[in-house]
C-alpha positions in Angstrom: 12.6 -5.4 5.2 12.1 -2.2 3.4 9.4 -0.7 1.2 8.8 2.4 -0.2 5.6 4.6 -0.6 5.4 6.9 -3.3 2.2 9.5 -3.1 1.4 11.4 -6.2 0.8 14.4 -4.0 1.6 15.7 -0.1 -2.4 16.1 0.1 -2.0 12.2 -0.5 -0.3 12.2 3.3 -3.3 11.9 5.3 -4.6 8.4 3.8 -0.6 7.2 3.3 0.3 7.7 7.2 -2.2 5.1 7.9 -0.2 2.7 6.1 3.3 3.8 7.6 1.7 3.5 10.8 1.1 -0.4 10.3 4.2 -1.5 8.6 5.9 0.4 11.2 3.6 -1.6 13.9 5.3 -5.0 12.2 8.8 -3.2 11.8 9.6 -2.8 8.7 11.8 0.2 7.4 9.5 2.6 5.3 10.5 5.3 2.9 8.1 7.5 2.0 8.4 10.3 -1.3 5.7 12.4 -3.3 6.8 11.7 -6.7 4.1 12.1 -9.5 3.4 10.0 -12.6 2.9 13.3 -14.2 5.0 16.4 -12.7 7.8 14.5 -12.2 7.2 11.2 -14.3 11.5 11.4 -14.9 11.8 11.0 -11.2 9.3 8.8 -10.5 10.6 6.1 -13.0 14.6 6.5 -12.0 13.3 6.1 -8.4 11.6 2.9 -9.3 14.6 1.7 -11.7 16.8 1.6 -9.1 14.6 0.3 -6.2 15.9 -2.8 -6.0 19.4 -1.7 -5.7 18.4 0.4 -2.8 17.3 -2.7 -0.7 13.3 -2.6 -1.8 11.3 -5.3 -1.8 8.1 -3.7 -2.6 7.0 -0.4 -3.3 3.3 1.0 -2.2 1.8 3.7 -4.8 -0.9 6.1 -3.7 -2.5 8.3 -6.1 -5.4 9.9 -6.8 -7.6 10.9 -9.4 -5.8 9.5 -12.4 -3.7 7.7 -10.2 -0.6 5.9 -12.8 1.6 6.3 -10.7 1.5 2.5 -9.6 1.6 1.7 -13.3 3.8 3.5 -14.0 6.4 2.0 -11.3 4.9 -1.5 -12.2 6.2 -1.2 -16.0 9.6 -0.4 -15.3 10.5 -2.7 -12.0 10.0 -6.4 -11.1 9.8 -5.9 -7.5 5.8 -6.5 -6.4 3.5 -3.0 -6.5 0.4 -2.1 -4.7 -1.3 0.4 -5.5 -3.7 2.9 -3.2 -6.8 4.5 -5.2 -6.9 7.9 -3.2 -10.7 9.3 -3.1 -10.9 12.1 -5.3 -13.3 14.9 -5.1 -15.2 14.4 -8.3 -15.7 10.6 -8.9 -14.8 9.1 -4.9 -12.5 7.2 -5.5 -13.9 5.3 -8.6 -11.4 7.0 -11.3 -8.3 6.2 -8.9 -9.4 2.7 -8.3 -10.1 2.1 -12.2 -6.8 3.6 -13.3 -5.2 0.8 -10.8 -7.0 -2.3 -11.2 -7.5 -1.9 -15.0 -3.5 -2.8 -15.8 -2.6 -4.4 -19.3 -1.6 -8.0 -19.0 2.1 -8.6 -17.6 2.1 -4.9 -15.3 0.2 -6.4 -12.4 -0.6 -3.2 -9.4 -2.2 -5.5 -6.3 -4.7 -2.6 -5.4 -6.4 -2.4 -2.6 -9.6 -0.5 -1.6 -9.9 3.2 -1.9 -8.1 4.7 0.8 -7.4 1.0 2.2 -3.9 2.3 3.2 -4.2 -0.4 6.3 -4.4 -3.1 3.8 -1.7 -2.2 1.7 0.9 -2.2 4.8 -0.9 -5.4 5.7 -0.5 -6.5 2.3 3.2 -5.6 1.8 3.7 -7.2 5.3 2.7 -10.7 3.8 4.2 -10.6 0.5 7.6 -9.9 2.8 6.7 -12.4 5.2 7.5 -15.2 2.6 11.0 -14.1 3.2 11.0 -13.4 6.5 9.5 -15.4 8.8 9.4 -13.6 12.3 6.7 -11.4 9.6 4.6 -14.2 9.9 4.2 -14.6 13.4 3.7 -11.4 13.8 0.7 -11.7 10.8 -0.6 -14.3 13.0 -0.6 -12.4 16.0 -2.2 -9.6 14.5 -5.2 -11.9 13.0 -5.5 -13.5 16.4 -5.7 -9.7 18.2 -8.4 -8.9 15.4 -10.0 -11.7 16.3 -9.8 -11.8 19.8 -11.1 -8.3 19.3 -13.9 -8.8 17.5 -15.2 -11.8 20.0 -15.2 -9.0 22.8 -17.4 -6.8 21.1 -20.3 -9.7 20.3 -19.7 -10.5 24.2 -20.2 -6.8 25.2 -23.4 -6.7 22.5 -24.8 -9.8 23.6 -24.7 -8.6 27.5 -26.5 -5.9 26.2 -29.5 -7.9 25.4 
């Protein structure tokens, strides 16, 4: 179980740790690399070519602003992408989330909200989980704890009142 996250920039960090933290929660090996789509597109597409080889199974892009570099991993590997719009200063978010989601047909990017780096790990946690199992009990621990979570809080709001 290993995925790699590629950030188009270290200011990218921040959101992106978020998303280490969970898949490391669930166990799963993370690599993590700044490689841009644009200052380094060479490197960015010869670490996606040979992915698979490494022992990835999917591979997390965060990005910002323009925010191809989940496209641009998505066009040149067949191993499943997810893409996380990073919230920009000038457009929050909306430029990074439209560079994603707006793929042409046959390079899907699964993207998730801006900054939603939780749901990405989560995310990547499931697609894996369809090849390892123990991933989906642990899925379905986590949804009960959420749950179980959530039922506390309307019994602490109701006591309230």
């Amino acid at each position: 179980m290993k995925v790699a996250i590629l950030m188009g920039s270290d200011s990218d960090f921040p959101i992106v740790e978020r998303c280490i933290n969970v898949l490391k929660k669930f166990d799963v090996t993370v690599v993590a690399r700044v490689l841009s789509a644009h200052r380094t597109p060479h490197l960015a597409v010869e670490f996606a070519m040979k992915a698979e080889e490494e022992g990835f199974e999917v591979i997390i892009g965060a990005a910002g602003k323009a925010a191809h570099l989940a496209g641009v991993i998505a066009g040149v590997t067949v191993l499943p992408v997810i893409g996380i719009p990073i919230k920009s200063s000038t457009l929050d978010g909306l430029d990074s989330l439209l560079s994603m989601v707006q793929m042409p047909s046959g390079i899907p990017v699964a993207t998730v909200a801006v900054d939603g780096a939780e749901n990405a790990g989560l995310l990547a946690v499931q697609i894996l989980s369809v090849k390892y199992p123990e991933l989906k009990e642990k899925m379905r621990q986590y949804k009960k704890d959420m749950a179980d979570a959530v039922v506390q809080k309307d019994k602490a709001i109701q006591s309230r009142y």
